[in-house]
C-alpha positions in Angstrom: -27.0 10.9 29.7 -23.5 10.7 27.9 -23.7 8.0 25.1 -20.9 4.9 26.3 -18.0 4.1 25.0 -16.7 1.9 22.5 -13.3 0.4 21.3 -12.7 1.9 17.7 -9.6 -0.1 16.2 -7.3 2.1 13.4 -4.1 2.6 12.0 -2.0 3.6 9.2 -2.2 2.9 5.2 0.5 -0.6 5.2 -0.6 -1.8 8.6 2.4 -0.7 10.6 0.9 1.2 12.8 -2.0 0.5 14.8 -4.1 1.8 18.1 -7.3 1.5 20.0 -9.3 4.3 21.5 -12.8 4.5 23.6 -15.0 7.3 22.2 -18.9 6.7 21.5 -20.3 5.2 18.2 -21.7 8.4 17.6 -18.4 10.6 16.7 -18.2 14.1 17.3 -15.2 15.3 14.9 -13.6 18.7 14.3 -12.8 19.4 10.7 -9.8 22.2 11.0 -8.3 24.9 8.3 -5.4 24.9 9.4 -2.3 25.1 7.1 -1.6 21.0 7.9 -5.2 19.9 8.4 -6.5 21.8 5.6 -4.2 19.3 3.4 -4.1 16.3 4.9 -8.0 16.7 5.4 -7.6 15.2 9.0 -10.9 14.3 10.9 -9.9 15.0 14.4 -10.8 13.1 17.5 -9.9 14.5 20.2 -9.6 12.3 23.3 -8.0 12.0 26.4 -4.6 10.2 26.7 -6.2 8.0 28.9 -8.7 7.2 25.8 -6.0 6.5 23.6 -3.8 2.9 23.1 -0.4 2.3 20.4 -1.0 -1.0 20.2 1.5 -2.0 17.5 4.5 0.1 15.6 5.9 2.6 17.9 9.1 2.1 16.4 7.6 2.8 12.8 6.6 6.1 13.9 8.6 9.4 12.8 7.5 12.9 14.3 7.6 16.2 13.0 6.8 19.6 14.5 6.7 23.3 13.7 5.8 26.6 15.2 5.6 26.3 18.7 6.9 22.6 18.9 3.9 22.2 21.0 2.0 19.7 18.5 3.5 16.0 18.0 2.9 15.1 14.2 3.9 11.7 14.3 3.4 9.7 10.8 4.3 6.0 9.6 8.0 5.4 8.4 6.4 3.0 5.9 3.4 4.7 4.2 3.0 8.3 5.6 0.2 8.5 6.9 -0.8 10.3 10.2 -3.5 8.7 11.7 -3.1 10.5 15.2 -1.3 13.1 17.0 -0.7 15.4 19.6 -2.4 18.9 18.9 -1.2 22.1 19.6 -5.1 22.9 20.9 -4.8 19.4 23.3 -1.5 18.4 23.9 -2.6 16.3 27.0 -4.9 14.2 24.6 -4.4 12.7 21.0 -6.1 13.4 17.9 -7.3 10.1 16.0 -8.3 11.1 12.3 -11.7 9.3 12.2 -10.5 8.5 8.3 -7.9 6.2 9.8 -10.6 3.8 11.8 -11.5 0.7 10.8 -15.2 -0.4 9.5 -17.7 -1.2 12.1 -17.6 0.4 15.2 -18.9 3.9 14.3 -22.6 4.5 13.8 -22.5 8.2 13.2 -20.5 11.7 12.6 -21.5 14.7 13.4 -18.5 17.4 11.8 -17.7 21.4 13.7 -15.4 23.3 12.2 -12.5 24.5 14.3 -11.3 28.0 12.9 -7.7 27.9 13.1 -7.7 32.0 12.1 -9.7 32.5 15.5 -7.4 29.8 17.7 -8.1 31.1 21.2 -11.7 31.2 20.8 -11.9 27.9 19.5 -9.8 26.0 21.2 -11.2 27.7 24.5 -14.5 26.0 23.0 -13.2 22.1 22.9 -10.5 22.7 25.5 -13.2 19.4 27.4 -12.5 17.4 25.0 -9.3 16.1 26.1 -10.5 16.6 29.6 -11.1 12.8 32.3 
C-alpha cells in the first residue's frame, strides 16, 4: 500500500519564492552527478506537475537553460537559490530540492543516486516518478 500524501511547504533563501507539493513524509530523493547538481548539491523530488503548487513569487523567478533547452532552471531574482525545476529526465513534472522544505512535514529520506554518465538507463528507471 502506497504511503499518503502530505503537503510539504518550501521555498527560496529571502522568502520570495514559495510552493506547496503532495509527496509522502517518507521522501524518496535522487542525489544526481550531474555537472549542475553535482554543485548545487540539489536533493531532487521528483513529482508530477499535478503535485506541484507556486504559491508566491512567480514574478521573482529568472530561468536559465543549457544543452538541449529541455530542463527549466528557474532560481530567485533576490537570493539565488533554485529550489525547483523542470528536469531534462521529467520535464512533465518538477523537481523540489528536499533542502529547500520547510521543518516538519518530512519524517524520512531515503537517497538513489541517479548517474548522469549513464542518462538513458537511469532516467528509463524513474521515468514513474513524474507519472499521475
Amino acid at each position: 500500500m502506497a504511503e499518503p500524501f502530505v503537503t510539504h511547504r518550501g521555498g527560496c533563501h529571502c522568502g520570495a519564492v514559495r510552493f506547496e507539493v503532495d509527496a509522502p513524509a517518507h521522501l524518496k530523493l535522487l542525489d544526481c552527478n550531474c555537472s549542475m547538481c553535482r554543485m548545487t548539491a540539489f536533493q531532487h523530488l521528483i513529482v508530477p506537475a499535478s503535485r506541484f503548487r507556486l504559491t508566491q513569487g512567480a514574478e521573482f523567478l529568472s530561468e536559465y537553460t543549457f544543452n538541449t533547452g529541455t530542463a527549466k532552471h528557474r532560481f530567485c531574482k533576490r537570493c539565488g537559490v533554485k529550489s525547483f525545476y523542470v528536469p531534462r529526465s521529467h520535464p512533465d513534472g518538477y523537481s523540489v530540492n528536499a533542502r529547500c522544505l520547510d521543518a516538519g512535514t518530512v519524517t524520512g529520506i531515503e537517497l538513489e543516486l541517479f548517474d548522469d554518465t549513464r542518462r538513458a538507463e537511469s532516467t528509463a528507471a524513474v521515468a514513474h516518478l513524474s507519472a499521475e
